[in-house]
TIZA-555780 format. One record per residue: residue number from 0; residue in one letter; x, y, z of N, C-alpha, C in turn. Coordinates in steps of 0.05 Angstrom, whole numbers, plus 5000, padded with zeros to 4 digits. Example, Ala and Ser with C-alpha at 12.3 -4.5 7.8 and 13.67 -1.06 7.14 Angstrom:
! residues 2
<atom><n>0</n><res>A</res><n_X>5264</n_X><n_Y>4886</n_Y><n_Z>5156</n_Z><ca_X>5246</ca_X><ca_Y>4910</ca_Y><ca_Z>5156</ca_Z><c_X>5264</c_X><c_Y>4934</c_Y><c_Z>5156</c_Z></atom>
<atom><n>1</n><res>S</res><n_X>5257</n_X><n_Y>4955</n_Y><n_Z>5142</n_Z><ca_X>5273</ca_X><ca_Y>4979</ca_Y><ca_Z>5143</ca_Z><c_X>5258</c_X><c_Y>5001</c_Y><c_Z>5157</c_Z></atom>
END
This chain:
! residues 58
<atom><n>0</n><res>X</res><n_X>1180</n_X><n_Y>5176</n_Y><n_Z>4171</n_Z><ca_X>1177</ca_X><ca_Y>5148</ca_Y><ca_Z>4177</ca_Z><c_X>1162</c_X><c_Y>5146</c_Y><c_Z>4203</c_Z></atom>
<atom><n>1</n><res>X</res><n_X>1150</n_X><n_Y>5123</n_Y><n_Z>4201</n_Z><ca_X>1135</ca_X><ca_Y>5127</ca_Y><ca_Z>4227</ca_Z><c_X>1130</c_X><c_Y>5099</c_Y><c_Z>4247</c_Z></atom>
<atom><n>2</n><res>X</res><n_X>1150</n_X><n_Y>5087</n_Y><n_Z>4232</n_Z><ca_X>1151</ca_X><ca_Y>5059</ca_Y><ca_Z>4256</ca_Z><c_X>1180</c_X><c_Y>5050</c_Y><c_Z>4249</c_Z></atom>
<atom><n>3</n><res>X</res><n_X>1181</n_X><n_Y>5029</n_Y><n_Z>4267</n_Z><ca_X>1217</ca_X><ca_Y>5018</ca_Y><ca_Z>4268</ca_Z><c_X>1217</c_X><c_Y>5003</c_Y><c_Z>4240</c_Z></atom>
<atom><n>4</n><res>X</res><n_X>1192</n_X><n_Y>4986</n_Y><n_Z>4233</n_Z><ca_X>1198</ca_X><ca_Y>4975</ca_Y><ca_Z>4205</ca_Z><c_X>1189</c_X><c_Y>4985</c_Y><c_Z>4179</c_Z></atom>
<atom><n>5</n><res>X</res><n_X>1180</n_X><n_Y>5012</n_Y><n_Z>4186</n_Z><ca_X>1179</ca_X><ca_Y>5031</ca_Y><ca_Z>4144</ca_Z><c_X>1216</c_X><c_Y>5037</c_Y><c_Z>4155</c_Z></atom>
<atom><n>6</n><res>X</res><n_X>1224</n_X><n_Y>5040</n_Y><n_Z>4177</n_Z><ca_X>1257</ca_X><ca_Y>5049</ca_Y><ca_Z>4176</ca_Z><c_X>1274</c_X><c_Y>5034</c_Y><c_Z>4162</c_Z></atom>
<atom><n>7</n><res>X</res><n_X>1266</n_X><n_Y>4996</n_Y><n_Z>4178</n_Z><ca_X>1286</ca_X><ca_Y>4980</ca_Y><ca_Z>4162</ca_Z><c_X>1281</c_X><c_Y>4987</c_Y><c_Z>4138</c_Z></atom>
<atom><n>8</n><res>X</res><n_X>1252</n_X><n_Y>4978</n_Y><n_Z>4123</n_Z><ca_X>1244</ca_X><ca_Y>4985</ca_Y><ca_Z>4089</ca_Z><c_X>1269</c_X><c_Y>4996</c_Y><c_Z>4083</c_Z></atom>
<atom><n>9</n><res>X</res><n_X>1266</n_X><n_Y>5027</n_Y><n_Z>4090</n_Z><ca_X>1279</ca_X><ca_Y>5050</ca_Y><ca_Z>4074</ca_Z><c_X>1301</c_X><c_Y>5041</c_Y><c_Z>4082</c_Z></atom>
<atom><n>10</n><res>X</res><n_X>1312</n_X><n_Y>5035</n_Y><n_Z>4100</n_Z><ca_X>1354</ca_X><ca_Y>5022</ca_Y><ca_Z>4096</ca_Z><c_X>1361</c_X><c_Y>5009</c_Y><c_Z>4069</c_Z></atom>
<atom><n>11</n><res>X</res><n_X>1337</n_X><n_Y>4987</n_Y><n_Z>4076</n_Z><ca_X>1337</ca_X><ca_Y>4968</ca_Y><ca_Z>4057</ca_Z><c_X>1340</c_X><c_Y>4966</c_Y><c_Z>4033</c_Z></atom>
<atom><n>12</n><res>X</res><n_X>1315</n_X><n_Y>4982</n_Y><n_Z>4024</n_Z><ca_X>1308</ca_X><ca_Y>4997</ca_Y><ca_Z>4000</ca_Z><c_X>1340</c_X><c_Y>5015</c_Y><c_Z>3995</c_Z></atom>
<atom><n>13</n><res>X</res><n_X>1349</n_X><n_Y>5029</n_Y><n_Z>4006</n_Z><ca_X>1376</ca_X><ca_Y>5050</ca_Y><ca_Z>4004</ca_Z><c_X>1399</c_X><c_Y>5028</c_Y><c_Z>4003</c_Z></atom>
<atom><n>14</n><res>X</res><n_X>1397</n_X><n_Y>5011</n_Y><n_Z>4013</n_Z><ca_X>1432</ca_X><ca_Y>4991</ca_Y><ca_Z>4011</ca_Z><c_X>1427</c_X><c_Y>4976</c_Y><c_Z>3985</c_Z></atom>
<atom><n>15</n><res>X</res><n_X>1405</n_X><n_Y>4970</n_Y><n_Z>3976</n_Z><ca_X>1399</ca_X><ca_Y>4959</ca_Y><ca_Z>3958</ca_Z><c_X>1402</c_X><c_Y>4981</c_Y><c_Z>3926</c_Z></atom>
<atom><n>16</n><res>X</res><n_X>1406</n_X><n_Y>5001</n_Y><n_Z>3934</n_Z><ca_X>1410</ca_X><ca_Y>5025</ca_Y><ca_Z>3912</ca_Z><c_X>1438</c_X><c_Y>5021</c_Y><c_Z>3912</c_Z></atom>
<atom><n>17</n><res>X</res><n_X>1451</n_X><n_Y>5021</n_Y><n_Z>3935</n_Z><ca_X>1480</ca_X><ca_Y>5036</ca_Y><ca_Z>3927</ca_Z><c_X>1487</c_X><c_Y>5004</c_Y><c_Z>3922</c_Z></atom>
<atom><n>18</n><res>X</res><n_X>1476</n_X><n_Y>4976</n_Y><n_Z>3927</n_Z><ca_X>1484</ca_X><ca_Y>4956</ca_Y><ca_Z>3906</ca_Z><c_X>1477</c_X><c_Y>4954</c_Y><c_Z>3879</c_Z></atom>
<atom><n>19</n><res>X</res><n_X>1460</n_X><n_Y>4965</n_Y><n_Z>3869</n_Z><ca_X>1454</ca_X><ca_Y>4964</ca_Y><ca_Z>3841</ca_Z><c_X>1476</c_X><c_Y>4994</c_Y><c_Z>3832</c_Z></atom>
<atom><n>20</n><res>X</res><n_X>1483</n_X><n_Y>5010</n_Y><n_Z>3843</n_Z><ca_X>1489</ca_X><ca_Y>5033</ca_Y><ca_Z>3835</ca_Z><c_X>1479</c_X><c_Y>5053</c_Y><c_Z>3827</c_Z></atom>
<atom><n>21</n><res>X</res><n_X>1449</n_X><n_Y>5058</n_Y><n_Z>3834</n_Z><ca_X>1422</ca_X><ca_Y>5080</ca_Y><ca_Z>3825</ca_Z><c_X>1401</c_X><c_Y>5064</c_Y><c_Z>3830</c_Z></atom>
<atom><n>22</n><res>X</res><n_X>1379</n_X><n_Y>5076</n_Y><n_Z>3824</n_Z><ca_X>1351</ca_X><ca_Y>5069</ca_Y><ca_Z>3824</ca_Z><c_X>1332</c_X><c_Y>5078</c_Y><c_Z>3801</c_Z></atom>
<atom><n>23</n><res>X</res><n_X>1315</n_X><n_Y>5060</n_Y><n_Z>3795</n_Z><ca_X>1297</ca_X><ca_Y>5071</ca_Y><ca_Z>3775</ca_Z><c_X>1268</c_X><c_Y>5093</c_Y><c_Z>3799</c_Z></atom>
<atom><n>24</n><res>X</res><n_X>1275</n_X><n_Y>5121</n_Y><n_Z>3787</n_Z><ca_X>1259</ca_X><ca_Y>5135</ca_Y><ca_Z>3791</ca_Z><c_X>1235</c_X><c_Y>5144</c_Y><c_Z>3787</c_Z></atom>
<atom><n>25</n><res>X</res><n_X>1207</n_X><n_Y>5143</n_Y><n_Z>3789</n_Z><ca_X>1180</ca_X><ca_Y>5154</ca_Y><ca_Z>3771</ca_Z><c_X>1169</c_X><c_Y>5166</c_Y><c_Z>3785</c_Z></atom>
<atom><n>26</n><res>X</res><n_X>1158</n_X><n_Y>5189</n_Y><n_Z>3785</n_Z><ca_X>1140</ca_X><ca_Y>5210</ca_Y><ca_Z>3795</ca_Z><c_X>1113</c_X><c_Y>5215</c_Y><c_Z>3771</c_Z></atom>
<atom><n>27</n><res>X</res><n_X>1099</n_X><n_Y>5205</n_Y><n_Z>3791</n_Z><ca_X>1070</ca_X><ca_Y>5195</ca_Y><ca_Z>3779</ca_Z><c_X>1046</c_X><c_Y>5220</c_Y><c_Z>3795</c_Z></atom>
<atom><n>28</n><res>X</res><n_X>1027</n_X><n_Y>5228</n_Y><n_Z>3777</n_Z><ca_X>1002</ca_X><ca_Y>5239</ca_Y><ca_Z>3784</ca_Z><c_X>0987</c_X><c_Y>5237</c_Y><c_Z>3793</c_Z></atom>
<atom><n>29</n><res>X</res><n_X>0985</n_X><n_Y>5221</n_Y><n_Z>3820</n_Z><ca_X>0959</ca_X><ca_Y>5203</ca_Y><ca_Z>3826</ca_Z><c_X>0972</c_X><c_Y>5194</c_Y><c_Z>3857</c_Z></atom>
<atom><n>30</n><res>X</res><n_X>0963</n_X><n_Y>5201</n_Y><n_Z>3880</n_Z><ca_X>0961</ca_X><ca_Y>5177</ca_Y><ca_Z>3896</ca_Z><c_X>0951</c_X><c_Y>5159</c_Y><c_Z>3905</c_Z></atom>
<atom><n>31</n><res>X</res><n_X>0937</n_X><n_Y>5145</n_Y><n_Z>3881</n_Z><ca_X>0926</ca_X><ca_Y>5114</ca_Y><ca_Z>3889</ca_Z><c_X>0933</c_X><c_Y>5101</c_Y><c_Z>3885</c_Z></atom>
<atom><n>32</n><res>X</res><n_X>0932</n_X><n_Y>5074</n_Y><n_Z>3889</n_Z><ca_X>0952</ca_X><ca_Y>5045</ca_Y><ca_Z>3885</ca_Z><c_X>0945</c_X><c_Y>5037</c_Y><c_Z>3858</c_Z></atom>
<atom><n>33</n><res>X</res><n_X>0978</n_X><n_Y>5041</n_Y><n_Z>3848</n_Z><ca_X>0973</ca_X><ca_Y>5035</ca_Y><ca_Z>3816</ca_Z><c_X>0980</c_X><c_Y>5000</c_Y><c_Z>3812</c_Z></atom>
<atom><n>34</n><res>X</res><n_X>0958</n_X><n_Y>4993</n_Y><n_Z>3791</n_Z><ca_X>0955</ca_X><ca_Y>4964</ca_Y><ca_Z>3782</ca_Z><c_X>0972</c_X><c_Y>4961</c_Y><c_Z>3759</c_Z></atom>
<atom><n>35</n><res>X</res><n_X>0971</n_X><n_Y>4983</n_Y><n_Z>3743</n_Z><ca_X>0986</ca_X><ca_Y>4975</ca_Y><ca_Z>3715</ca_Z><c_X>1005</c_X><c_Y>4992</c_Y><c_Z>3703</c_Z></atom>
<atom><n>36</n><res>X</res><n_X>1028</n_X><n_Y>4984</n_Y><n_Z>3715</n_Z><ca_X>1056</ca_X><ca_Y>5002</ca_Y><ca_Z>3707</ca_Z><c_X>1057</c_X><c_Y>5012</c_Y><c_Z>3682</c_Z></atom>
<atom><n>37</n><res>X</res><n_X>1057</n_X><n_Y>4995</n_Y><n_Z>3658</n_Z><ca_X>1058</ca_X><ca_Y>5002</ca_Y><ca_Z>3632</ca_Z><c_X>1043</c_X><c_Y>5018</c_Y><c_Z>3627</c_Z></atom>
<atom><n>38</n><res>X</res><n_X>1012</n_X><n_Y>5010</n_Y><n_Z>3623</n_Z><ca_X>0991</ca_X><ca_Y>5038</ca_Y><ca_Z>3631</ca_Z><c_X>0993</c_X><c_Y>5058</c_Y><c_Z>3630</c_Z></atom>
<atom><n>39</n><res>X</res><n_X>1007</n_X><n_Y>5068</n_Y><n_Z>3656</n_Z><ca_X>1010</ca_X><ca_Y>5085</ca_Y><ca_Z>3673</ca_Z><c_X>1038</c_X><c_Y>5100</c_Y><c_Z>3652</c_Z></atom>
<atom><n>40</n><res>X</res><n_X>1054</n_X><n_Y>5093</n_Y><n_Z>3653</n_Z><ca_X>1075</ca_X><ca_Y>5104</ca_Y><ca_Z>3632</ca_Z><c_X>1073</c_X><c_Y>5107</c_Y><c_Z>3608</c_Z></atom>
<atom><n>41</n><res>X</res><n_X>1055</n_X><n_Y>5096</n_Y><n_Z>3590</n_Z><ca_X>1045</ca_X><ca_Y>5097</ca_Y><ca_Z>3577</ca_Z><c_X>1026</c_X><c_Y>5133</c_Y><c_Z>3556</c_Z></atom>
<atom><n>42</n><res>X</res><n_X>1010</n_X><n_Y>5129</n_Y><n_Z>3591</n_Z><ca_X>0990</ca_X><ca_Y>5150</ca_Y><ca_Z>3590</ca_Z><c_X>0997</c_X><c_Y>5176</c_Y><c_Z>3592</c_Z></atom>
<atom><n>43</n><res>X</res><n_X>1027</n_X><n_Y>5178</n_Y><n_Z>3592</n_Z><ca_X>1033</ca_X><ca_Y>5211</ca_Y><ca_Z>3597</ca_Z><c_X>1026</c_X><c_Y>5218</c_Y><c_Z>3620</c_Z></atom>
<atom><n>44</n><res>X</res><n_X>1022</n_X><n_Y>5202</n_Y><n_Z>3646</n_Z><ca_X>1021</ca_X><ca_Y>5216</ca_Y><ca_Z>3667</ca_Z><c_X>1041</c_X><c_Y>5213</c_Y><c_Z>3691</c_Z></atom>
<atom><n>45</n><res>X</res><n_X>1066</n_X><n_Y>5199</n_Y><n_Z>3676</n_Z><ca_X>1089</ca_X><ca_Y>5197</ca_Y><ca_Z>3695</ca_Z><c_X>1109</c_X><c_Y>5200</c_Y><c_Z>3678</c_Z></atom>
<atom><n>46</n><res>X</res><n_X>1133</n_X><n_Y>5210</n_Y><n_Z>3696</n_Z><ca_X>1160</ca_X><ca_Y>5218</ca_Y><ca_Z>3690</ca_Z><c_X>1176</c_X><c_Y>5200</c_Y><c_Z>3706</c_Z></atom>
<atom><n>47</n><res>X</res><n_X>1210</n_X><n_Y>5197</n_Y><n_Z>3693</n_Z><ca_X>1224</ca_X><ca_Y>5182</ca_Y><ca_Z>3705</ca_Z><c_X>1251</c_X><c_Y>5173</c_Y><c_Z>3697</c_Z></atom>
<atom><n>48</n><res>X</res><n_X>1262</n_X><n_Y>5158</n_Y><n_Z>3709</n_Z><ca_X>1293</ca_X><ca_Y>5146</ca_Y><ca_Z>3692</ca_Z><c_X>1297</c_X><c_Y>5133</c_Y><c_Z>3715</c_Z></atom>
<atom><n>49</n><res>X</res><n_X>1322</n_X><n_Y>5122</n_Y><n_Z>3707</n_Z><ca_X>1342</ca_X><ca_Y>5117</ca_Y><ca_Z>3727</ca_Z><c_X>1356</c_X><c_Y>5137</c_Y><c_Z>3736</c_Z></atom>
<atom><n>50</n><res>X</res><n_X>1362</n_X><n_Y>5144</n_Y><n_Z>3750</n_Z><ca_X>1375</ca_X><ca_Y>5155</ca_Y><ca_Z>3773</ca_Z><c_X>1402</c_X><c_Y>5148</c_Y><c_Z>3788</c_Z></atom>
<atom><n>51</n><res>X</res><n_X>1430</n_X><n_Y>5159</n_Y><n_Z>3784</n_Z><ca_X>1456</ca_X><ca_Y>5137</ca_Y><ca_Z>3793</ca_Z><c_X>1455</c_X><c_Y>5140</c_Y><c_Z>3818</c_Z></atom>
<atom><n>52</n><res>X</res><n_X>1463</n_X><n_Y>5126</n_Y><n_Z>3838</n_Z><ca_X>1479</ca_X><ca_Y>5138</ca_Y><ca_Z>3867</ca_Z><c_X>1503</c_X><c_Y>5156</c_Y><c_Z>3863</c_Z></atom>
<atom><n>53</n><res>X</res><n_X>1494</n_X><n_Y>5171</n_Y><n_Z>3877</n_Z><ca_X>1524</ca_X><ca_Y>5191</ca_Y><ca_Z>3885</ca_Z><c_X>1534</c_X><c_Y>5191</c_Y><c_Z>3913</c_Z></atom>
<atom><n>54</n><res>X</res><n_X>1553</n_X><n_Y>5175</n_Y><n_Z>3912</n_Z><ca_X>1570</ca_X><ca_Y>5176</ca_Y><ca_Z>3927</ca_Z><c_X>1577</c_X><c_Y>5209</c_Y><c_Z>3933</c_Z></atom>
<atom><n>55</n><res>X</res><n_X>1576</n_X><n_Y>5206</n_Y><n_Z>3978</n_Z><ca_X>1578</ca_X><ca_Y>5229</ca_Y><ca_Z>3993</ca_Z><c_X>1603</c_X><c_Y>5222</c_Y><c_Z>4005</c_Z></atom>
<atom><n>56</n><res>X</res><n_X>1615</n_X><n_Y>5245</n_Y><n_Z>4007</n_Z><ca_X>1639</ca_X><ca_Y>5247</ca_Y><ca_Z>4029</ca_Z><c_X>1632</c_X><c_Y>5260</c_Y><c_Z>4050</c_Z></atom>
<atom><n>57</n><res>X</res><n_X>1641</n_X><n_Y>5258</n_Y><n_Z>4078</n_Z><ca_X>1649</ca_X><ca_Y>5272</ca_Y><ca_Z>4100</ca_Z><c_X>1619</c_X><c_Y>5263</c_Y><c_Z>4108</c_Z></atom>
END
């Protein structure tokens, strides 16, 4: 991270997981800014699911 607000983001983004109880996950081939999700999943060039939270102790 590299400033005080991608930090909030990612809290944000993270409190907002452990309220839904997981996250939908996709690992995609490409780092350019994708326009068309369906597309894109579609085309066999991304993987993914949901993902639960797991609860950490200690």
């Amino acid at each position: 991270m590299t400033s005080p607000e991608e930090a909030e983001e990612r809290f944000a983004w993270l409190e907002a997981v452990d309220r839904a109880g997981g996250a939908v996950v996709l690992v995609v081939d490409s780092h350019s800014t994708v326009d068309d999700w369906a597309a894109l999943a579609a085309g066999g060039k991304a993987q993914g699911g949901f993902v639960p939270a797991v609860q950490r102790t200690g």
